[in-house]
DOKOL-40156 format. One line per 8 residues: number of its first residue (from 0); for each residue x, y, z of N, C-alpha, C. Coordinates in steps of 0.2 Angstrom, whole numbers. Layout:
N
NUM	X Y Z X Y Z X Y Z; ...
REM end
This chain:
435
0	156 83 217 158 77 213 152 76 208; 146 78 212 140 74 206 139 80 200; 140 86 201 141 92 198 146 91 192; 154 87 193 157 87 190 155 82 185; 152 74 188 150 71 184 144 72 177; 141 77 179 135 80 175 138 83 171; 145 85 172 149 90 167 151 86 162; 154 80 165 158 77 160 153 73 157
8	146 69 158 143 67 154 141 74 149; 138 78 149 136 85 144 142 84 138; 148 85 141 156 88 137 155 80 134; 152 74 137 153 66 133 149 68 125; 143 70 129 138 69 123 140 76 119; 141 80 119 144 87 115 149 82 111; 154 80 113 159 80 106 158 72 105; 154 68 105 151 63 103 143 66 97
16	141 71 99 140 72 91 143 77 87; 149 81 90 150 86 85 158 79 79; 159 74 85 162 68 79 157 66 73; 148 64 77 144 61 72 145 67 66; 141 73 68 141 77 63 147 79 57; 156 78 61 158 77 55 159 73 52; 158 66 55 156 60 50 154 62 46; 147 64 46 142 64 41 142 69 38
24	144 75 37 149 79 33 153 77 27; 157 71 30 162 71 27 160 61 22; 154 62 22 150 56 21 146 58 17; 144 66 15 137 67 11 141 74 7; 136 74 3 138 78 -4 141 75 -9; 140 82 -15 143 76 -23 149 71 -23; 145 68 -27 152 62 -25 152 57 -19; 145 59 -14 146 55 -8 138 54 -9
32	138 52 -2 128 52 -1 125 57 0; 121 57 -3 115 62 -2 115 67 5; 113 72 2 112 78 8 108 77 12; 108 78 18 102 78 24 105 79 29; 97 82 34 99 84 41 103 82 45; 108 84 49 113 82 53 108 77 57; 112 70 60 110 65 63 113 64 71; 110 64 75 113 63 81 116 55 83
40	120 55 89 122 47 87 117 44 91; 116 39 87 114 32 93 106 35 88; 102 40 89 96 42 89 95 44 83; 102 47 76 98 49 71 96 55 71; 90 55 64 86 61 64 80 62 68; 81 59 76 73 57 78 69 65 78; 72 70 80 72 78 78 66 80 74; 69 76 67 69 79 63 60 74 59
48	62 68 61 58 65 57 51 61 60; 47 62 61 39 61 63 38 53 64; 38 48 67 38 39 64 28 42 60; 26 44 65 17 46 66 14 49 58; 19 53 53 17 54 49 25 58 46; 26 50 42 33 49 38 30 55 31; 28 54 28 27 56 22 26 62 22; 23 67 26 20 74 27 30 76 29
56	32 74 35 36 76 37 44 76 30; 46 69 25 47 68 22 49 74 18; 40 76 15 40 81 11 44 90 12; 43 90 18 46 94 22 52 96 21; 57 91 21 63 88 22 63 89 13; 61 86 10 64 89 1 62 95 -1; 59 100 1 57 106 2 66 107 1; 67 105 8 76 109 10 83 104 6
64	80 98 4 87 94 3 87 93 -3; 79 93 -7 79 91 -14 75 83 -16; 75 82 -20 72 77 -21 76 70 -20; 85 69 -19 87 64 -17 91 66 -11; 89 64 -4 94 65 3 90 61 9; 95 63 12 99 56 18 95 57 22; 91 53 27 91 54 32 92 46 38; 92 46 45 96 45 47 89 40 54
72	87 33 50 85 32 58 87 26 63; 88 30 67 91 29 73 97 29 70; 103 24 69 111 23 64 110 24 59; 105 21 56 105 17 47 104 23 45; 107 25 37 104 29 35 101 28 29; 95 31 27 91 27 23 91 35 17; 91 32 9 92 37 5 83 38 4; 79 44 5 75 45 2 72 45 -3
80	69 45 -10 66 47 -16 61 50 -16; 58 58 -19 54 60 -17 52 65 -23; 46 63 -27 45 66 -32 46 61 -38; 41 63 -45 40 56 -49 44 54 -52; 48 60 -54 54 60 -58 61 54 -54; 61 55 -50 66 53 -49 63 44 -45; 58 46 -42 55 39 -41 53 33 -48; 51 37 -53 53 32 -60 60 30 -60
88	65 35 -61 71 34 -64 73 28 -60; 73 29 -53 77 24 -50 72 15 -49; 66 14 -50 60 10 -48 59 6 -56; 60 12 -59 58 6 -67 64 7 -72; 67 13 -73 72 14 -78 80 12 -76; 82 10 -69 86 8 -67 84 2 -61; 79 -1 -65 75 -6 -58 82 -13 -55; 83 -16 -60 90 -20 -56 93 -19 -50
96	96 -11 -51 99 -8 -46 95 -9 -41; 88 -6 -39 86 -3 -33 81 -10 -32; 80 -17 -35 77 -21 -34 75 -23 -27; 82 -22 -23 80 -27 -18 77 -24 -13; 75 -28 -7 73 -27 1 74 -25 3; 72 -18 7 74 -16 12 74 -17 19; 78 -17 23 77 -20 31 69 -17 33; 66 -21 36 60 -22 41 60 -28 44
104	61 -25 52 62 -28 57 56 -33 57; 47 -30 56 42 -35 58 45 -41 50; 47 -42 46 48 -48 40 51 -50 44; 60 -49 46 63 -54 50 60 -56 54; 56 -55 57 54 -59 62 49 -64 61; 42 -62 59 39 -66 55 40 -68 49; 43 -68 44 46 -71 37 54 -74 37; 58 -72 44 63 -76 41 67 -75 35
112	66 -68 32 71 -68 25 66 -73 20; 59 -78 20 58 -81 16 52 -77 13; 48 -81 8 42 -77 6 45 -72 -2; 39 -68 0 39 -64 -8 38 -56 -8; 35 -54 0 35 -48 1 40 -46 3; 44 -47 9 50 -46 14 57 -49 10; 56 -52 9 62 -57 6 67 -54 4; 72 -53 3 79 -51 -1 85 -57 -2
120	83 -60 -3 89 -65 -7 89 -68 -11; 95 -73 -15 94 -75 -22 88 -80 -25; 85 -83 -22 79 -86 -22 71 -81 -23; 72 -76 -21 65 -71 -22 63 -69 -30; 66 -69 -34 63 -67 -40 60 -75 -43; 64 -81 -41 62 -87 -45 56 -88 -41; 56 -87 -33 47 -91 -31 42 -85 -34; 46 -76 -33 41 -73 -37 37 -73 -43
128	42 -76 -49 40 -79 -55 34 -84 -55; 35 -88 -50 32 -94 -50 26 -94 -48; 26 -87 -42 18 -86 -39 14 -81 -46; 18 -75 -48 14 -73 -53 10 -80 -58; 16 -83 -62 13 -88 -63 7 -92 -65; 7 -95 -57 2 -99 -53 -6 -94 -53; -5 -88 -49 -10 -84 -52 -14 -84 -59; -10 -83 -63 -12 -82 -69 -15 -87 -71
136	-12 -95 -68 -15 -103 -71 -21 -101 -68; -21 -98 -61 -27 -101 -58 -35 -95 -61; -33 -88 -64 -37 -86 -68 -35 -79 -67; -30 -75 -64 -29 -69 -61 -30 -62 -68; -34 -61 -69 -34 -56 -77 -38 -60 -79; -42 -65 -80 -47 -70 -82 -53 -70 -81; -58 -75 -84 -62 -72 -83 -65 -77 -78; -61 -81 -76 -63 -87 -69 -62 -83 -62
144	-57 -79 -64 -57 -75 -56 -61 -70 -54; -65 -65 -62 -70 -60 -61 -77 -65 -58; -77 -71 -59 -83 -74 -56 -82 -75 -49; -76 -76 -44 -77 -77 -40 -78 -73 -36; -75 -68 -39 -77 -59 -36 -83 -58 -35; -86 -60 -41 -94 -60 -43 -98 -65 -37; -96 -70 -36 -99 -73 -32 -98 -70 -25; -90 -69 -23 -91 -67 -17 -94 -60 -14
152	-95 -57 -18 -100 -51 -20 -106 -51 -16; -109 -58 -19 -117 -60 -18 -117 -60 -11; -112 -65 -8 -111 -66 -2 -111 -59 4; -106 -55 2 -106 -47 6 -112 -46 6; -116 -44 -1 -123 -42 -2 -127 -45 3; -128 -52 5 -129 -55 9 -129 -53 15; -125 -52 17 -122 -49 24 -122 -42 25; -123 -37 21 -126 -31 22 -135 -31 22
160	-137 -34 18 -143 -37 18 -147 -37 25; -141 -40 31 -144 -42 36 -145 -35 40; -142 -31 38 -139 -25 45 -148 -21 44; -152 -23 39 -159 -21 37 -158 -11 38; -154 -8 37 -152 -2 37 -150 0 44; -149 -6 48 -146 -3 54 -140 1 53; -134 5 58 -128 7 58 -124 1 58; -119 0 55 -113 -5 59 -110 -2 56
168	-101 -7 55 -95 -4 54 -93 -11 49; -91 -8 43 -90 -12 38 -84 -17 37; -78 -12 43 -73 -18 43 -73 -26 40; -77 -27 44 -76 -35 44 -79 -38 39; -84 -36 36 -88 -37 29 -81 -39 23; -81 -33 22 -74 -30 18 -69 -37 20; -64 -35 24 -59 -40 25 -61 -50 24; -66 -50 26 -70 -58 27 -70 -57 16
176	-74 -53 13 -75 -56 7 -70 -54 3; -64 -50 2 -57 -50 1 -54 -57 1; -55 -57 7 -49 -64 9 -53 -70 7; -58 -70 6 -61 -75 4 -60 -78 -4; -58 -72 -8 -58 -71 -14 -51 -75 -16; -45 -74 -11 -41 -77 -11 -41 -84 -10; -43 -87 -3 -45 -95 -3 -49 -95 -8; -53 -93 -14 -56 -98 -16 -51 -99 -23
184	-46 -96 -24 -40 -96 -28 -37 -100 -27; -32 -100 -21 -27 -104 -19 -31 -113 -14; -35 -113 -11 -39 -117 -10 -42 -119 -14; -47 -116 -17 -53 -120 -19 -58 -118 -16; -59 -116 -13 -64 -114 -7 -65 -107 -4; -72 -106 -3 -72 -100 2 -75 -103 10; -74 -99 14 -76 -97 19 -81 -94 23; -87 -97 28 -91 -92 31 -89 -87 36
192	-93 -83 36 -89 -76 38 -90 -78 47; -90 -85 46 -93 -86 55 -86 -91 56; -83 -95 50 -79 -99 52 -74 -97 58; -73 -99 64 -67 -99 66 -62 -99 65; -59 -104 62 -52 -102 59 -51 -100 53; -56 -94 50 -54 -90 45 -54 -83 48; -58 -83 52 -61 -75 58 -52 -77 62; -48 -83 64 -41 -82 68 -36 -79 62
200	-37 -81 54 -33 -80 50 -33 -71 49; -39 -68 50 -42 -62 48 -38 -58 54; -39 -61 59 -36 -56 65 -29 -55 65; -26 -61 64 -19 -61 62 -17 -57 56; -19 -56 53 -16 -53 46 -18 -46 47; -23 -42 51 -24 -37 54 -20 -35 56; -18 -38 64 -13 -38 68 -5 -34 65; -5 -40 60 1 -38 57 3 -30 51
208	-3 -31 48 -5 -24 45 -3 -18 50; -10 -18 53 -6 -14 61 1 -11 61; 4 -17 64 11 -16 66 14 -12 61; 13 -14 55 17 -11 48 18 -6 48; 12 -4 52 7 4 50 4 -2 45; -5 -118 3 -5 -123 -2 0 -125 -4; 0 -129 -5 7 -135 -4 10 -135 -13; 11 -130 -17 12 -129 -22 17 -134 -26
216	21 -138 -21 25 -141 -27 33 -139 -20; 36 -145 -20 44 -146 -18 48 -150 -23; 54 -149 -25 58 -152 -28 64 -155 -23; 61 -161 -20 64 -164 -14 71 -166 -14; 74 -167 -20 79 -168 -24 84 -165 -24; 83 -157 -24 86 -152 -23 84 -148 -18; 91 -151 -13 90 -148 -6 90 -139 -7; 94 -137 -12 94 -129 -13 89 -125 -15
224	84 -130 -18 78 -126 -21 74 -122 -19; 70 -117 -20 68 -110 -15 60 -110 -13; 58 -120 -19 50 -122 -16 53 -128 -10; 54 -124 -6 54 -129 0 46 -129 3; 46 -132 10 38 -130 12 37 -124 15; 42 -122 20 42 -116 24 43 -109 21; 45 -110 13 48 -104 9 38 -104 6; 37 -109 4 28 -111 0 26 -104 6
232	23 -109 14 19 -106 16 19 -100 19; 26 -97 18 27 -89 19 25 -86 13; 28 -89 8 24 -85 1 16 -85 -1; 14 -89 4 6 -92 4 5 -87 9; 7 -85 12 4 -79 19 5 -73 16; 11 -71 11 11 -65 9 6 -62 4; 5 -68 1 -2 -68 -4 -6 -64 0; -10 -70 7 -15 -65 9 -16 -60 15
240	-9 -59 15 -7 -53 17 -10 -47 14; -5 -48 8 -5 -42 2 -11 -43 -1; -15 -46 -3 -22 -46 -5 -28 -47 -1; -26 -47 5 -33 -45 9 -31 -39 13; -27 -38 16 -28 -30 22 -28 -24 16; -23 -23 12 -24 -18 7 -26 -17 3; -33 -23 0 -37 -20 -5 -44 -18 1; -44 -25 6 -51 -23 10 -49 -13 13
248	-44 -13 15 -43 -6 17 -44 0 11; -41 -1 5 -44 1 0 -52 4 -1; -57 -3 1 -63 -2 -1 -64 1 7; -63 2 11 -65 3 19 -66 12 17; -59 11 14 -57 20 15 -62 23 10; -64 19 5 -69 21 -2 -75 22 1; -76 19 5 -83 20 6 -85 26 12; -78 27 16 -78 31 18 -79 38 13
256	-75 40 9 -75 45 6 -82 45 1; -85 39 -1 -94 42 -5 -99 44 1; -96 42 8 -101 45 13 -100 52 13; -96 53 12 -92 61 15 -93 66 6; -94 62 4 -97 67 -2 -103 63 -8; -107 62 -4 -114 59 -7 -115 62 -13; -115 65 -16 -115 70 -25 -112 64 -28; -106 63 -27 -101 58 -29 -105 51 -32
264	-107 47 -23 -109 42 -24 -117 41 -29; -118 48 -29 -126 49 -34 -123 47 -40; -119 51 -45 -117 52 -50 -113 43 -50; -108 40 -47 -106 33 -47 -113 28 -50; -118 30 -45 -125 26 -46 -129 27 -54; -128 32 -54 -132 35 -61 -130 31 -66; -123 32 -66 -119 28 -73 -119 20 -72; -121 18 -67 -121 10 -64 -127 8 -67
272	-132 13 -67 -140 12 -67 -140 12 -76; -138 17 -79 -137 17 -85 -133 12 -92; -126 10 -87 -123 5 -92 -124 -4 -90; -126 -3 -82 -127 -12 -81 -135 -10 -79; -137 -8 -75 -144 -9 -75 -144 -11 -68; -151 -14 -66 -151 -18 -58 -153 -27 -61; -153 -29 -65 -155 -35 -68 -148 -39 -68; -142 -37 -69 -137 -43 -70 -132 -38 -64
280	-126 -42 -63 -120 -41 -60 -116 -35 -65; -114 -31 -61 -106 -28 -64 -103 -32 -67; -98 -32 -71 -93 -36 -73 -87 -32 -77; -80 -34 -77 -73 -31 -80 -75 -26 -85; -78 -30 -89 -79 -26 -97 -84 -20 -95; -88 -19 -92 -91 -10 -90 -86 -6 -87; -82 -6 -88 -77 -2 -84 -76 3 -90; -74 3 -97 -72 6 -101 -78 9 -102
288	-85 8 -101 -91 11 -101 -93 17 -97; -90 17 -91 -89 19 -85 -85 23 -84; -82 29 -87 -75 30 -83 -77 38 -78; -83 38 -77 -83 40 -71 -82 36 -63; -86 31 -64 -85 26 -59 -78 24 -58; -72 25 -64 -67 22 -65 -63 26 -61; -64 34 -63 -62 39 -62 -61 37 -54; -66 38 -51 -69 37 -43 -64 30 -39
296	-65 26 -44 -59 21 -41 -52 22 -40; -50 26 -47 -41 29 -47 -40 33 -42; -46 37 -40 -45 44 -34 -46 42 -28; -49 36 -27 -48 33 -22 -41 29 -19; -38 27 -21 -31 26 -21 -26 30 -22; -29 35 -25 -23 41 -27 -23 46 -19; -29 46 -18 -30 49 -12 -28 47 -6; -30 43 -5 -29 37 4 -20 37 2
304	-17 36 -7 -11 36 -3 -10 30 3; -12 22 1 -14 17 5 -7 16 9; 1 16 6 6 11 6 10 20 5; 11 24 9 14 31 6 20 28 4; 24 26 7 33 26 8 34 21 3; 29 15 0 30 10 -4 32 4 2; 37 -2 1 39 -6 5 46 -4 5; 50 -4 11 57 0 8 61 -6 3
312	63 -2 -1 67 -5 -6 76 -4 -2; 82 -8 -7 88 -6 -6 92 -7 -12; 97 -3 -13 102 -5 -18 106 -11 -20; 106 -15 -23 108 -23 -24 116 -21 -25; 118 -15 -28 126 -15 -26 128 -8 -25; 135 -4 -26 137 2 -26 134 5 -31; 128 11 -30 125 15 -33 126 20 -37; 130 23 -42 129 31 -44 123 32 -46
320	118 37 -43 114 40 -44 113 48 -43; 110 50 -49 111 57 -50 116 60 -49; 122 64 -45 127 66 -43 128 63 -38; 128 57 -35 128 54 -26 130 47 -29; 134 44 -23 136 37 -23 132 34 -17; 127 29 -19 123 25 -12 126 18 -13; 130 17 -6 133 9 -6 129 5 -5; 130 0 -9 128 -6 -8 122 -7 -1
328	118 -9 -2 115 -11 3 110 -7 9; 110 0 6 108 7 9 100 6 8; 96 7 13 88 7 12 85 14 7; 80 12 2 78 16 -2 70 19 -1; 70 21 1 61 26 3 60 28 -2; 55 27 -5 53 28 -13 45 33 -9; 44 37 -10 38 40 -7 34 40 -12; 29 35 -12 23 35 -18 17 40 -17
336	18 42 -10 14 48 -10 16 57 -12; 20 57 -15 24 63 -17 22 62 -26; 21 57 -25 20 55 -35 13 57 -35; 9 54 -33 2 53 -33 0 58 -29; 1 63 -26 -2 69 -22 5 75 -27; 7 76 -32 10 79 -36 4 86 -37; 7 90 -36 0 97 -38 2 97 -45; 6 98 -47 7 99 -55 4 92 -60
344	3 87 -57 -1 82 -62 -8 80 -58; -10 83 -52 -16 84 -51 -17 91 -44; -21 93 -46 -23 100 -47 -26 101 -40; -23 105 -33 -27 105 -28 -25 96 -25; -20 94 -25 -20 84 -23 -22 82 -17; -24 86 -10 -26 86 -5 -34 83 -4; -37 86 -11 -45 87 -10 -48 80 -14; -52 79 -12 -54 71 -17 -58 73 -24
352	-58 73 -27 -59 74 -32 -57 70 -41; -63 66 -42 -63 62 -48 -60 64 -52; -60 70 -53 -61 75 -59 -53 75 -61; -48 71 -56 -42 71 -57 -40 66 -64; -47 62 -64 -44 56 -68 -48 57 -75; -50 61 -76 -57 63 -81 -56 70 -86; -55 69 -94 -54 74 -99 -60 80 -96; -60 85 -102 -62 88 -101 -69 86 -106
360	-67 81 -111 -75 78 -112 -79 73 -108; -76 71 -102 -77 65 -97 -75 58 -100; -71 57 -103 -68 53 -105 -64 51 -99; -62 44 -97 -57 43 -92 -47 45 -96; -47 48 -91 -37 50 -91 -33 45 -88; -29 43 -92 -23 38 -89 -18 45 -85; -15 42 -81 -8 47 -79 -5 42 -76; 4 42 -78 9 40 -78 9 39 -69
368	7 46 -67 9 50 -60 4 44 -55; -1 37 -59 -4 33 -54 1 26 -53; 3 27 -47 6 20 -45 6 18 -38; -1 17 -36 -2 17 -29 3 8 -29; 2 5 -32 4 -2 -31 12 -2 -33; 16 2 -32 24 4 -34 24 4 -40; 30 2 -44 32 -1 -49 40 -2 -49; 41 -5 -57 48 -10 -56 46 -16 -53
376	54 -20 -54 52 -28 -50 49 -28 -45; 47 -23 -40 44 -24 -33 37 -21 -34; 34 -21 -41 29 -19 -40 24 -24 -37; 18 -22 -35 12 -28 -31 10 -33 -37; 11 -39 -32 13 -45 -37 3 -46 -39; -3 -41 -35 -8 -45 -36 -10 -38 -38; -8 -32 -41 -9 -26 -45 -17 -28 -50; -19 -33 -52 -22 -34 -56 -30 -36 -55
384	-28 -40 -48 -33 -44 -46 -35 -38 -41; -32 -35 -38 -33 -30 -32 -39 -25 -37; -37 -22 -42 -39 -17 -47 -47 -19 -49; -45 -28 -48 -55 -29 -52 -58 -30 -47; -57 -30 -42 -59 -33 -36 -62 -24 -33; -56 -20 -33 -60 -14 -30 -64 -11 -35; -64 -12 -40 -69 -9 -46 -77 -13 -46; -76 -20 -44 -82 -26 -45 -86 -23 -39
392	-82 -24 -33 -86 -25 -25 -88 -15 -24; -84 -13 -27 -89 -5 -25 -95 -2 -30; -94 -5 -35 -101 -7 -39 -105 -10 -40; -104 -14 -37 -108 -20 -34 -114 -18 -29; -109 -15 -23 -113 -11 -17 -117 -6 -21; -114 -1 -24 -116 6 -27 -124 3 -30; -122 -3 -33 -130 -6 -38 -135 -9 -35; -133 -7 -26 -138 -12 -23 -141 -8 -18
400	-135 -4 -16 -135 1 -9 -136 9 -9; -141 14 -6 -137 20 -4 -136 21 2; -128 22 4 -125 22 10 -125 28 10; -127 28 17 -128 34 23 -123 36 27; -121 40 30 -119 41 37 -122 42 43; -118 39 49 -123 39 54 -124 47 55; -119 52 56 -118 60 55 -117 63 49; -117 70 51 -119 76 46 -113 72 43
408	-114 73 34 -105 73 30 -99 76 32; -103 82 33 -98 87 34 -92 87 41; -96 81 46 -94 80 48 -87 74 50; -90 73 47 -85 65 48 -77 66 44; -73 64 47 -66 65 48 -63 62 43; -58 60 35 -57 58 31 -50 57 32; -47 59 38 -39 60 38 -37 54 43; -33 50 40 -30 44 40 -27 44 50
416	-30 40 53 -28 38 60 -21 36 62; -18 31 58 -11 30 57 -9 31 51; -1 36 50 0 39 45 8 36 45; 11 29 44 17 28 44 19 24 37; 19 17 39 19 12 33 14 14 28; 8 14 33 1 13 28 -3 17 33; -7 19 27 -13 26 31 -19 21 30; -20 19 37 -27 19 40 -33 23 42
424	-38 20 39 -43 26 39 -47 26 47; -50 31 48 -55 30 56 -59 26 56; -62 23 62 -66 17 63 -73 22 60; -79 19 60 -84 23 56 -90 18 55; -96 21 56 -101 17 54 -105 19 48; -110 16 44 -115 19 38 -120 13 40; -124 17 37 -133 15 34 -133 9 27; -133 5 25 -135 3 18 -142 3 18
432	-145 6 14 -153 6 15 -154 5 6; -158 -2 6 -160 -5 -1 -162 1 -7; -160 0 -13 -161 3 -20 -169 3 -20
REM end
């Protein structure tokens, strides 16, 4: 009896997926969804698809299916994008289409559908407008918000100051003067890197990071409005959310890389020494002066690759795209690391290398192929602020510090600890030893 029973479960699961696979046959190709590896029920392409490192494994998968195909996680299946071509087309040249949010389980839970990052519903563009907006009153691209960079600058400098060239781990330096650049925007105020309840706010927004991989005004009047309080202070969280763990990780993973190729950090310094001096602050307008330093900043993001996948996007109705129909409401994987690690618009993409960003007179190169911050409607609502911020504070440091490694260069490991949402770089300590 138990023999027979083992039979009949095997013979259950056998034609329970030989049903899914002709489902999904008769579900993909021209004219339907996108091609991709056959899915198991209930499980998907777990086979096929890595959670540990989405992006490498992704790339794989378009090798075989192309630059637009299906795959399958657990039920849902999500249409991929994968290469520049077609992540423009869909993100900025047909952006309405592909505006909206895609399902993630950590927003439901913590945001509730409200807010500005997670959010997908008819109220999300109007609080989005608003928040742009509001930044821009309070100085974002200005020159009131390049001082408080500048100040909170002073402050970091302060706090490396004290390590007297001992080892530590830069973590929490970084995330503390980030986040603080934020409350003194939306507050008014900064924070000591001792405060309690700014060290609880810091933990949590990690926390959250992790997992991934101000009372602005109500119109009490109308109960429909999207500035309620609960909708503000989600949209107050995603703020500093999105403009502290991802630029401080930004600069974490930057400093990691000038230890791991100290030639680098020399030549950054040289040009710091040359255009600003040691007498005054860095400030926005040396960046044009600079484009090596600048160079060193674009390859730093082009490389870490911070946000591979992007945030999942979704189709806001029935989609034809390229020869495939995506219905309504289908998850969009837009893989920003397939643009930005492109070998045909930077040469060798694996290897860190400025020289990506830089003519052949040394002159700084734009490329189209940079969009670590998306683009289209969902691109990073604080793209601006993030940009002066990683440019001020690593030359800021470079004008004050040569960082060390506690080991050989040659030693120390560059490759991302978690590779899903977001590539995390390794825990790590350095030397700052005064100019």
């Amino acid at each position: 009896m138990e023999l027979l029973g083992a039979v009949t479960v095997v013979l259950l699961i056998c034609i329970a997926c030989l049903l899914s696979i002709t489902a999904w046959k008769g579900r993909s190709g021209k004219g339907k969804m996108p091609p991709g590896p056959a899915p198991l029920p209930i499980l998907g392409n777990v086979l096929q698809v890595k959670p540990k490192n989405l992006a490498q494994t992704l790339q794989k998968l378009s090798e075989e299916y192309g630059p637009v195909f299906t795959v399958h996680l657990g039920s849902d299946p999500v249409v991929v994008l994968h290469g520049h071509d077609v992540v423009k087309e869909a993100l900025v040249d047909r952006a309405d289409e592909f505006a909206g949010r895609g399902h993630m389980p950590i927003g439901d839970r913590a945001n509730n559908g409200l807010g500005i990052i997670f959010s997908n519903n008819k109220e999300w563009l109007e609080v989005r407008r608003f928040a742009l907006s509001t930044l821009r009153n309070f100085g974002m691209g200005k020159r009131s918000i390049e001082e408080r960079i500048q100040e909170e600058s002073e402050h970091l400098l302060e706090e490396i100051n004290k390590t007297k060239g001992a080892p530590f781990d830069p973590t929490f330096m970084l995330s503390c003067a980030v986040s603080n650049v934020i409350c003194s925007t939306i507050f008014g105020k900064r924070y000591d890197y001792k405060d309690k309840r700014f060290l609880g706010l810091m933990k949590n927004m990690s926390n959250i990071f992790d997992m991934m991989n101000s009372y602005w005004g109500q119109e009490k009047e109308n109960p429909n409005s999207s500035f309620h309080m609960k909708n503000l202070i989600t949209s107050t969280f995603d703020l500093f959310i999105a403009g502290t763990e991802t630029t401080s990780t930004t600069l974490r993973y930057g400093l990691l890389l000038l230890l791991k190729y100290p030639k680098i950090q020399e030549k950054v310094q040289e040009e710091i020494d040359r255009v600003v001096g040691r007498s005054r602050k860095p400030c926005v307008a040396d960046r044009t002066q600079m484009p090596y330093t600048d160079a060193v900043v674009h390859e730093i993001q082009r490389f870490i690759s911070l946000i591979p996948l992007a945030l999942p996007h979704t189709v806001t109705k029935d989609t034809c795209f390229r020869e495939y129909l995506i219905p309504k409401g289908t998850t969009i994987y837009p893989v920003l690391s397939s643009v930005l690690h492109d070998s045909k618009e930077f040469p060798n993409p694996n290897e860190f290398n400025p020289g990506h960003f830089l003519n052949e007179n040394g002159t700084f190169r734009k490329s189209e192929f940079f969009m670590p911050f998306s683009a289209g409607k969902r691109i990073c609502l604080g793209e601006g602020l993030a940009r002066m911020e990683i440019f001020l504070v690593l030359a800021t440091i470079l004008q004050n510090f040569i960082l060390k490694p506690v080991a050989d260069p040659q030693e120390l490991s560059i490759t991302p600890t978690l590779s899903g949402t977001g590539n995390i770089p390794p825990v790590y300590q350095l030397c700052a030893l005064p100019r």
